[in-house]
C-alpha positions in Angstrom: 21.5 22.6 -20.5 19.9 19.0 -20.6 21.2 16.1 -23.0 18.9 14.7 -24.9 19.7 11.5 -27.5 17.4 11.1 -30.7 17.0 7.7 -32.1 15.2 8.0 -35.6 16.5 6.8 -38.6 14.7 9.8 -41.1 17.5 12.2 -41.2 14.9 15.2 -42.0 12.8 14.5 -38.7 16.0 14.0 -36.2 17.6 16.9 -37.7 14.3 19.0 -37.4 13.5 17.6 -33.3 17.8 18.4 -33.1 17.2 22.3 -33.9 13.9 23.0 -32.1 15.4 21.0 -28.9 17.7 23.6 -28.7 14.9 26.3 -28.5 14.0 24.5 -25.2 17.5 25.0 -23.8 18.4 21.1 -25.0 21.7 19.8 -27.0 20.7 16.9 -28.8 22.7 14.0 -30.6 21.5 11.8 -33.1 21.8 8.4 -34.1 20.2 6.8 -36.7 19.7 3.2 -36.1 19.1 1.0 -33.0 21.9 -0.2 -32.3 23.8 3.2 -32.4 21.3 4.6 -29.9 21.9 2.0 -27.6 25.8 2.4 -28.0 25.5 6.2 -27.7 23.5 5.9 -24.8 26.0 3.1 -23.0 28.9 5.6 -23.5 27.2 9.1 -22.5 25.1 10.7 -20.0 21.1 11.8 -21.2 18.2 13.5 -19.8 15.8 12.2 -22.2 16.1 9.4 -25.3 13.6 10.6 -28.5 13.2 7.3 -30.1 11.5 5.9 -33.3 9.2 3.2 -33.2 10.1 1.9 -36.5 14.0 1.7 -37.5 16.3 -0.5 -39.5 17.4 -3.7 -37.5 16.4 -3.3 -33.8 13.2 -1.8 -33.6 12.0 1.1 -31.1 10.0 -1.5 -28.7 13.0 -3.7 -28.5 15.8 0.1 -28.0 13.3 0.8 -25.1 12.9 -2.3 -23.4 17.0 -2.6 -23.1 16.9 0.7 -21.9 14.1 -0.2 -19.5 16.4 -3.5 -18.4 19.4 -1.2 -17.1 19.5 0.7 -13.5 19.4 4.1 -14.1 16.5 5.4 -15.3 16.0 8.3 -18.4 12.1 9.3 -19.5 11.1 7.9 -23.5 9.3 10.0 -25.4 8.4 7.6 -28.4 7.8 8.7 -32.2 5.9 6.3 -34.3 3.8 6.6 -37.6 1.7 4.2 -36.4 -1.9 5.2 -35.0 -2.8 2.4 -33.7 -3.9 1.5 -30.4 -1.8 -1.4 -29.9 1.4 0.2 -30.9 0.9 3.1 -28.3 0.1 0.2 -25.7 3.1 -1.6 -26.5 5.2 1.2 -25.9 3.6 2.5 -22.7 4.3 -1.1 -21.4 7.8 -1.5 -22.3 8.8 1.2 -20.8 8.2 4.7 -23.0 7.3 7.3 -20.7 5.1 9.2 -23.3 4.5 9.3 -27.3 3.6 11.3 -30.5 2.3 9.8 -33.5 3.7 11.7 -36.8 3.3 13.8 -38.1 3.2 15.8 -35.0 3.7 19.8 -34.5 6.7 21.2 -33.1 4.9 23.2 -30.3 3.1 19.7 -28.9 6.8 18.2 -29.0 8.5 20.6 -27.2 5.4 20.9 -24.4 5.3 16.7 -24.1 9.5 16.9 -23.8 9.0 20.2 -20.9 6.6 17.5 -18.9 8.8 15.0 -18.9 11.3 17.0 -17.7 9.0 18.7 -15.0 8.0 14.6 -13.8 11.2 13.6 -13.8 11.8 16.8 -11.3 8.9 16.2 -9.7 9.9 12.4 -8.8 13.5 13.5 -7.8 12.1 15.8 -5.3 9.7 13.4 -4.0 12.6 10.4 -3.7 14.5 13.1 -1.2 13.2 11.4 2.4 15.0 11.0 5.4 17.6 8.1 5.4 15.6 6.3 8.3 12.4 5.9 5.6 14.2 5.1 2.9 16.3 1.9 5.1 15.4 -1.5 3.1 11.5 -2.8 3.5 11.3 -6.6 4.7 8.9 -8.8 4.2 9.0 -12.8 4.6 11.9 -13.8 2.2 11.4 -10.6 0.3 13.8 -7.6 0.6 13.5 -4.0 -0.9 16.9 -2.0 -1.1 15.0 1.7 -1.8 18.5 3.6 -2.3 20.0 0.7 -4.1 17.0 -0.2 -6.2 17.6 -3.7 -5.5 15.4 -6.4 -4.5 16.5 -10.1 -3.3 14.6 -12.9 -2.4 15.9 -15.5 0.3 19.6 -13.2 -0.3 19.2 -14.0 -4.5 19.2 -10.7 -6.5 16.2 -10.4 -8.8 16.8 -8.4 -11.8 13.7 -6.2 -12.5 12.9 -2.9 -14.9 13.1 0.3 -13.9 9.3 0.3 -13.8 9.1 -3.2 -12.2 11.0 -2.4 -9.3 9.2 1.2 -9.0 5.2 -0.5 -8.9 7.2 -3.1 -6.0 8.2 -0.3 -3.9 5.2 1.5 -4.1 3.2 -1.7 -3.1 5.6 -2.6 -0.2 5.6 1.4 1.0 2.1 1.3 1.6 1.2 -2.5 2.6 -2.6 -3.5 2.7 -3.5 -0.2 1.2 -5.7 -1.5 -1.7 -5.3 0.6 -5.5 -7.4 0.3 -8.2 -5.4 0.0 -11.8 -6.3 3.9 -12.6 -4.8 4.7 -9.6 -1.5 2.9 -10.0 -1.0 4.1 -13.5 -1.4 7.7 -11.9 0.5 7.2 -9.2 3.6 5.1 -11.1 3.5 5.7 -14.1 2.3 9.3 -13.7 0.5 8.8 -16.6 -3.7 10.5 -16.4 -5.6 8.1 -18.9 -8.2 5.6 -18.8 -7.6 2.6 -21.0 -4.1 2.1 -20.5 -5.2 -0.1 -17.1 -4.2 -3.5 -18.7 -0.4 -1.7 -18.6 -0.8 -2.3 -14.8 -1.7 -5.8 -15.5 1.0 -6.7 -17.5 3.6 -5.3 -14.9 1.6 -7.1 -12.3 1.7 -10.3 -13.6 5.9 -9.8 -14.8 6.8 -8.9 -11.0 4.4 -12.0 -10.0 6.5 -14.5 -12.2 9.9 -13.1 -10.6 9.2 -12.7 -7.2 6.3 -15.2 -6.4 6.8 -18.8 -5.8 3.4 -19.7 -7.3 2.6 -16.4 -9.2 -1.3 -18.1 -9.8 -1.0 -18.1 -6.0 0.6 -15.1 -5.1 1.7 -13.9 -1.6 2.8 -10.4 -1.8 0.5 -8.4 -4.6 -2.7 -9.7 -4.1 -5.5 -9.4 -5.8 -8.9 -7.7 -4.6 -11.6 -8.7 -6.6 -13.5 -6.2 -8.2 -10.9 -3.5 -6.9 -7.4 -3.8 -7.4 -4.1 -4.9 -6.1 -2.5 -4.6 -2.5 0.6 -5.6 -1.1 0.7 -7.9 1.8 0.4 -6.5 5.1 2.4 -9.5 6.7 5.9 -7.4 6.5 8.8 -8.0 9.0 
């Protein structure tokens, strides 16, 4: 049975996504504030984190991107009662995984929370290569630990999201290989909409500032124009 924590502060709603979870073969715990969640998460083991955009003190965007700055990586399903555009953007580039804007239906919840699920199996299976492809990837200064999920530059650790280091990795796997924004938000991100592109831009430009030494002049994701990005095919 998978472990699934719920961060939402409206005790009907959490209490409601607790029940039906379990209908889906799920055992969910709830905490009702930011700062529980985060707590609750730190001490116990999840498949998935159900958070609220809006709650008292530390706010959904801020719960995910902590979540988003640890190692191990769990899939965010976000609730908010916003509609906005914005809001969903904000989200989807933090870190959230997926989201539902309330009031939502209990049959669309359970089949957004069944996908995750099935991606996050999907990416597991796909991680399972031979030890000899998976040894660190070099290139100048620049060093990708694959099994570790570390990256250092010139032996200094560079602390990157979950996300962060997963777009790297994906550049550095296929060097020179150019990918348009749509494609990287497929292929990372897993995610099958247009008008989330600028997402990739943000990440791009976040990676740039930690591992460039001039991100305006950047020597590892490059820039085609009119394209995309590639990664630079002067690896060791």
């Amino acid at each position: 049975m998978r472990k699934v924590l719920i961060i939402e502060d409206n005790p009907d709603i959490a209490r409601l996504v607790q029940m039906h979870l379990r209908d889906i073969q799920c055992e969910a715990e709830i905490a009702s504030d930011g700062e529980t969640g985060l707590q609750q998460y730190q001490q116990n083991s999840y498949d998935l984190v159900v958070l609220d955009l809006m709650l008292p003190g530390m706010d959904g965007l801020a719960v995910c991107q902590k979540l988003r700055a640890g190692s191990e990586y769990v899939p965010i399903l976000m609730l908010t009662a916003k509609a906005s555009e914005l809001d969903r953007v904000l989200g989807l580039e933090i870190g959230a995984d997926d989201y539902l804007t309330k009031p939502f239906s209990i049959p669309e919840l359970q089949a957004r929370i069944k996908a995750l699920f099935r991606r996050v199996e999907a990416l597991e299976q796909k991680s399972e290569i031979p030890l000899q492809q998976s040894k660190p990837l070099h290139c100048g200064e620049l060093s990708i630990d694959l099994e570790k999920r570390r990256v250092n530059i010139s032996g200094k650790e560079i602390a990157l999201t979950a996300k962060e280091f997963d777009l790297l990795a994906h550049f550095a796997s296929h060097p020179g290989r150019v990918y348009s924004r749509l494609q990287l938000l497929e292929q990372v991100w897993d995610y099958h909409h247009e008008g989330y592109e600028h997402t990739v831009n943000s990440h791009i430009n976040r990676l740039r500032a930690k591992i460039e030494q001039d991100p305006a002049k950047p020597h590892y994701i490059l820039t085609v124009w009119g394209v995309g990005y590639k990664f630079t095919e002067g690896r060791d």
